[in-house]
Steps between C-alpha positions, in 0.01 A plus 500: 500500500794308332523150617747305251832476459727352239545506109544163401341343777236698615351461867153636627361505783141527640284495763438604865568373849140472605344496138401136353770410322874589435718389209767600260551471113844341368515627108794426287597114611554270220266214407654174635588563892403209752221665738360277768226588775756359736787703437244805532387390814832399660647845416177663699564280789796690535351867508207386736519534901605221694532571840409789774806702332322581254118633415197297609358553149553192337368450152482166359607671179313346255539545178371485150729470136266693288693561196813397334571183599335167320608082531756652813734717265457885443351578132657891440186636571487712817492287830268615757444361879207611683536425892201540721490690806291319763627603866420915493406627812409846366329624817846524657548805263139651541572652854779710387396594168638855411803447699857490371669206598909609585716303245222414244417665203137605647571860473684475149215322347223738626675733359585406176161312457315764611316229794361268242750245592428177628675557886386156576834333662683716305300427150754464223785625660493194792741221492282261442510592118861369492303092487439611144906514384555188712243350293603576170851540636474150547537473082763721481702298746472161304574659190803627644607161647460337148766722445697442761428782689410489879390784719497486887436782770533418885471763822857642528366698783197493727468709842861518573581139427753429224460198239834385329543649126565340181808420424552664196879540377688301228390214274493189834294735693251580179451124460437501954266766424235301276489234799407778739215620273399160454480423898349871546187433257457166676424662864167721586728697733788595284847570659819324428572442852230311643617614877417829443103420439371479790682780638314678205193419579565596887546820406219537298271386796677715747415796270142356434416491910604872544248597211816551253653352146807450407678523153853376347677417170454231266812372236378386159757278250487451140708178376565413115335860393773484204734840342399739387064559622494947511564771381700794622363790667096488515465128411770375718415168695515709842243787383281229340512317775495750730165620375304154558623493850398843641154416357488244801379769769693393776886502365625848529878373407651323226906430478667300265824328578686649792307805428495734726846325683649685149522768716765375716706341262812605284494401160737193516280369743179537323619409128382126431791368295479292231608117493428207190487193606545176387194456251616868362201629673586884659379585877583751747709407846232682687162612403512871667314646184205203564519366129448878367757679310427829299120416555551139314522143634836417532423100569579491850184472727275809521490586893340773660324541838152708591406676790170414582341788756323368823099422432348839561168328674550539874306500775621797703361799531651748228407834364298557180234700309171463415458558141178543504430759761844650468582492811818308717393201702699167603491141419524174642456194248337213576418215219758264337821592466880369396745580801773437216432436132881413466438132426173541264670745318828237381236382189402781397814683421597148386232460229514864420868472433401221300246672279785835458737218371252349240424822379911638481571137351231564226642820375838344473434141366137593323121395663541114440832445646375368810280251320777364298735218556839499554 
């Protein structure tokens, strides 16, 4: 079972949904980086439930610095959070043990684990793993801003209902864009257009009354990543990218730029062209490519969207199999469940973006980089 990813910066994660504690393992920072129990726990805030749109499991989330970190600064030494589980409910599970949920990875991980797996709320493949990368994502992100790099994600999409997207074209719009991600990582429900929430979170409850879930797309913005983070072909900043996010288990979609609008465009009108302007500093008219070109930063903002499938815990009645007896049966869920993890899910592929960029930074500018000043 591989569960790190990086080369520079190297993530791990551990732990189970119902198991005592979860955490993850940040190796490769540099000595030096502000770390604060505060910033830790206001990133959290933002993965845990808030309202009835969203699972009645609600873990306090807290959480233990057991390595790397001395005096408030990281040391080099690997950095390792421990957060404790304290809200299982794993008789939920117990009265359809054997059976395949549709949509999980039940079946996958019998299979490959031969039934020794933990199939506890989903045991190390559940969601509620992903508090670990906003936890040490949390270090990645202030090490980033030192640099004067921001990240934001918002719900582009949720249940039909459209938030606005980020405007993303030519150097006055790049400079708009940082004060979107600013107001963005300020809100616990993050959309741009603050009119569309509520319609959101309607159509979350509609789907939640008829036993249902609902899923959407989230957009995720890079400002100040600088030229020339990537490689071509298997290292690009896509395919490295690209990687962390399918590892979240719910985004089944990743586009960069206009990406799949490509499609329906002629060439002249999806070239970005190329402008200086008056500090001498080059940028692109439009941003079409997301920041990306031949699998390298290009300066402009890195934009790309994910498609993040509807929760697969539902309460209607749906076909399944036993795996135990072998035989076909159905299932209807009960227990606590997300109608939408749309919102929850913004921090994660924010600090998990943040963690990829740390990592692609290091192999260009060398492990201490981040730590030094400018």
């Amino acid at each position: 079972m591989s569960n790190s990813i990086g080369t520079n910066v190297v993530l791990t994660l551990f732990g189970e949904s119902h198991g005592e504690e979860i955490g993850a393992v940040l190796d490769g920072m540099p000595a030096g980086i502000e770390v604060s129990d505060e910033m830790i726990a206001a990133q959290l805030s933002k993965r845990r439930p808030q309202d009835a749109t969203e699972t009645a499991r609600v873990e306090p989330d807290e959480f233990r610095i057991v390595s790397g970190v001395f005096n408030g600064r990281t040391t080099g030494a690997p950095i390792c959070v421990i957060i404790e589980n304290s809200k299982q409910r794993s008789g939920d599970y117990e009265k359809n043990l054997g059976i395949a949920r549709p949509g999980h990875a039940d079946y996958v991980a019998h299979i490959k684990y031969g039934g020794y797996e933990d199939w506890r709320g989903g045991g190390h493949f559940s969601g509620r793993i992903t508090a670990g990368i906003v936890a040490v994502g949390a270090i990645a992100i202030k090490a980033l801003e030192l640099k004067g790099i921001r990240i934001g994600t918002h719900i582009l999409s949720c249940g039909g209902v459209n938030d606005s997207s980020f405007c993303i074209g030519g150097r006055m719009t790049s400079l708009a864009l940082a004060d979107d991600i600013e107001s963005i990582n300020s809100k616990l429900f993050p959309v741009l257009d603050d009119s569309v929430a509520d319609k959101m979170r309607s159509a979350i409850l509609e789907a939640k009354m008829s036993g249902d879930s609902v899923g959407g797309s989230v957009q995720t913005a890079i400002c100040g990543l600088p030229a020339g983070v990537g490689e071509p072909w298997f290292d690009s900043v896509e395919s490295v990218l690209s990687k962390a996010l399918f590892s979240i288990g719910g985004i089944k979609g990743v586009e960069f730029g206009a990406g799949f609008g490509f499609a329906s465009m002629r060439g002249s009108q999806a070239n970005d062209q190329w402008r200086i302007d008056d500090a001498g500093k080059a940028f692109t008219t439009t941003n079409n490519n997301g920041g990306i070109n031949g699998g390298i930063s290009n300066g402009m903002p890195i934009v790309f969207n994910c498609a993040v499938k509807p929760t697969p815990s539902i309460s209607q009645k749906q076909m399944s199999v036993n795996l135990l007896t072998g035989e076909n049966t159905e299932l209807s869920l009960v227990g606590r469940h997300d109608p939408a993890i749309i919102r929850r899910i913004c921090i994660v592929v924010t600090s998990l973006s943040a963690i990829v960029m740390c990592d692609m930074l290091g192999h260009l500018y060398g492990s201490n980089y981040l730590a030094a000043e400018d």
